[in-house]
N, C-alpha and C positions, 0 to 999 in steps of 0.2 A: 758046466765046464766042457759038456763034449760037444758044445756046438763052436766053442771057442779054438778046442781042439781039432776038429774039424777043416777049419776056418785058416790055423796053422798049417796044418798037412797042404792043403791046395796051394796053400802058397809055395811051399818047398817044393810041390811037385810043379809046380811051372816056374820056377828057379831052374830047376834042373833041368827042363826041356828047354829052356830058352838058348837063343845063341850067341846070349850077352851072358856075361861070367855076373853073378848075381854079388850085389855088396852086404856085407853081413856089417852091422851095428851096434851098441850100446851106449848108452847113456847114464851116469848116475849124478843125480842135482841135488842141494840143499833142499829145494821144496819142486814140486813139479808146475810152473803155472804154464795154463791154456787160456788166451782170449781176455788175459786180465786175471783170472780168478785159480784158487787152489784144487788142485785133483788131487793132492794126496794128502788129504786131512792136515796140512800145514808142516808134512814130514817130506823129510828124505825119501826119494822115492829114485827106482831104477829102472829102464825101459832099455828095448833089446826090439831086435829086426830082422825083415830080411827085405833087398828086394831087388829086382830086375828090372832092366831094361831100364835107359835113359834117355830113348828116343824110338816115338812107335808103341806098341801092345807095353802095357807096365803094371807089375804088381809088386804089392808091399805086404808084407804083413809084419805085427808088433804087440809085442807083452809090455804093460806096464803095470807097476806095484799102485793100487791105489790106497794100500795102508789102513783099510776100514773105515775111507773119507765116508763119512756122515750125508753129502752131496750126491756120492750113489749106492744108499741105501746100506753102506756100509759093508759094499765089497773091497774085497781084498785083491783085485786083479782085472785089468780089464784086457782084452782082445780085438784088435783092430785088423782089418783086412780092408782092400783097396785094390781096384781095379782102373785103370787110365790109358789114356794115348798122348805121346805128348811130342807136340812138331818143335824141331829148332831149326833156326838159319842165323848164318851170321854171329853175333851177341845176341838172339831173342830168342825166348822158348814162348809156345801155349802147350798148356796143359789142361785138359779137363782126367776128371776123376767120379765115382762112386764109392765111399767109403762106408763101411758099417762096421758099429763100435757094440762089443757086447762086454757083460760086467761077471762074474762069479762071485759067489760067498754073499752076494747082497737081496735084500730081501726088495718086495716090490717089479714092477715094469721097470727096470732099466735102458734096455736094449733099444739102440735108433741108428739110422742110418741117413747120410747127406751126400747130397750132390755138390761138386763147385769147379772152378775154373781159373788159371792161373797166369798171369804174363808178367813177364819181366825181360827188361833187356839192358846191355850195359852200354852207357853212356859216360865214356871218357875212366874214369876211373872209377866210375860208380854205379853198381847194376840198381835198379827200380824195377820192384817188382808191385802188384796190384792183385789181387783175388777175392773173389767172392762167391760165397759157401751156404748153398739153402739146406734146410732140413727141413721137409713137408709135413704138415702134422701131424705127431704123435701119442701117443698114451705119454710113452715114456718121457718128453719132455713138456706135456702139458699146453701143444699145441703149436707151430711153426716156430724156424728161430733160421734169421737171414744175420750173415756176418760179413762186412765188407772189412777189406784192411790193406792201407797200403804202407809199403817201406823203402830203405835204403840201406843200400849195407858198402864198404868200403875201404882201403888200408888209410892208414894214418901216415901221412907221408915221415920218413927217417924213421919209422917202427914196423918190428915186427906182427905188431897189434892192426885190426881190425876195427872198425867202428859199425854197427848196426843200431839203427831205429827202426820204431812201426806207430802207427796210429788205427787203432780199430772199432767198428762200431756193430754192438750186437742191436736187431731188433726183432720183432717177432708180436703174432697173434697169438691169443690167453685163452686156451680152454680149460684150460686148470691150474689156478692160481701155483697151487704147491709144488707139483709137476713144473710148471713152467719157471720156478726160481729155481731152480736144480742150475743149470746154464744161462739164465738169464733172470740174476735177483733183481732186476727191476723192466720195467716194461721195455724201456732201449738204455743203454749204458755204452763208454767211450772209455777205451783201455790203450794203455800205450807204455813204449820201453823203448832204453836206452841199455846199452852195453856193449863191454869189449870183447874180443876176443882171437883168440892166437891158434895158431895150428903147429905142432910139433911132430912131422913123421903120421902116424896114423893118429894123432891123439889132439882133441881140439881141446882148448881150455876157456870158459865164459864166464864172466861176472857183468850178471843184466839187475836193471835197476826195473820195477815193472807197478805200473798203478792203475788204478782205474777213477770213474766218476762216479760210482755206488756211494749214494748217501750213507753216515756213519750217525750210530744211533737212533736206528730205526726200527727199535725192535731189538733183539737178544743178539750175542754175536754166535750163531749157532747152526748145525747143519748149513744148509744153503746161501745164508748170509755168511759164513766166514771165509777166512782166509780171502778175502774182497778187496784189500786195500795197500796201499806200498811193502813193498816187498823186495830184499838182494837175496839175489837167484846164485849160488855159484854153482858152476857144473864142469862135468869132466867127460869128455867122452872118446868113442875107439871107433874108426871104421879100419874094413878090408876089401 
């Protein structure tokens, strides 16, 4: 935990030197999914932020409950910090980033870090964005995992509602079979979601619909195979 804490402090402390007023966040979801699949053992989970800068030098950093998910080793908390630069002109942003995600309370190699890179721009009433995200091999995830993913997000005309999609594909090299089903239960797998969603003042409201292509009964549905398959997300969330 003190590397996690660590990890938080730097962040606050280049929040505060920055000459962008830093946005603080929260989030709290019926279940948490990333990439298709469950991070919080199939539970309610709640994640919280902070971060700087929206254009130029950018950092993030973020708590999330992972609930003693089984998937990492059965911690109860993970730690993200992020580092990036990111150009806008017009309606287009790029962004690249370094992210590194570390775990508490869970037992085993957890801890990895990933590189990736971001564009999107808006066209007409509809921003499209595209990204894709290496993590170079690992202990902790049992050997490379590349994720492409792209989407669309938009209002619904005559509503106050929002519409979002994505389509994503995880793939990667296997040095360790076990290791490597942690993030990616099958060799390469195709996740995607649909949902709405509304903004109220500081508070955003989501119901995502979300699934993947991991084969069902293959095996126990347990640790790293679970929480794999269709899934409604609702979520609530606060920025400042």
């Amino acid at each position: 935990m003190i590397r996690q804490a660590a990890a938080i402090a730097a962040a606050l402390a280049a929040a505060s030197a920055s000459a962008q007023p830093p946005q603080i966040w929260a989030d709290a979801a019926s279940e948490v999914r990333e990439r298709g699949i469950g991070m919080s053992g199939g539970r309610a989970g709640i994640e919280a932020g902070i971060g700087t800068g929206r254009e130029g030098p950018t950092v993030d950093a973020a708590l999330l409950t992972t609930r003693g998910a089984p998937r990492h080793g059965g911690a109860d908390l993970r730690a993200m910090l992020s580092g990036g630069y990111t150009v806008a002109r017009g309606g287009s942003r790029l962004r690249g980033d370094v992210t590194w995600r570390g775990f508490a309370g869970g037992g085993g190699p957890l801890d990895y870090w990933e590189a990736g890179a971001l564009a999107d721009t808006l066209i007409g009433p509809l921003t499209i964005a595209a990204s894709l995200r290496h993590a170079p091999s690992q202990r902790a995830i049992g050997g490379n995992l590349t994720y492409a993913r792209i989407g669309a997000d938009g209002g619904l005309p005559g509503s106050p509602w929002s519409l979002a999609v994505h389509l994503g594909r995880s793939s990667g090299t296997t040095r360790d079979p076990l290791c490597a089903a942690r993030l990616r239960p099958e060799e390469s797998y195709l996740d995607w979601a649909i949902g709405v969603r509304r903004v109220v003042g500081p508070a955003l409201l989501s119901l995502t619909y979300s699934d993947t292509d991991i084969g069902r009964g293959n095996g126990p549905q347990t640790g790293t195979r679970a929480q794999v398959g269709a899934a409604l997300v609702a979520r609530i969330g606060l920025s400042f």
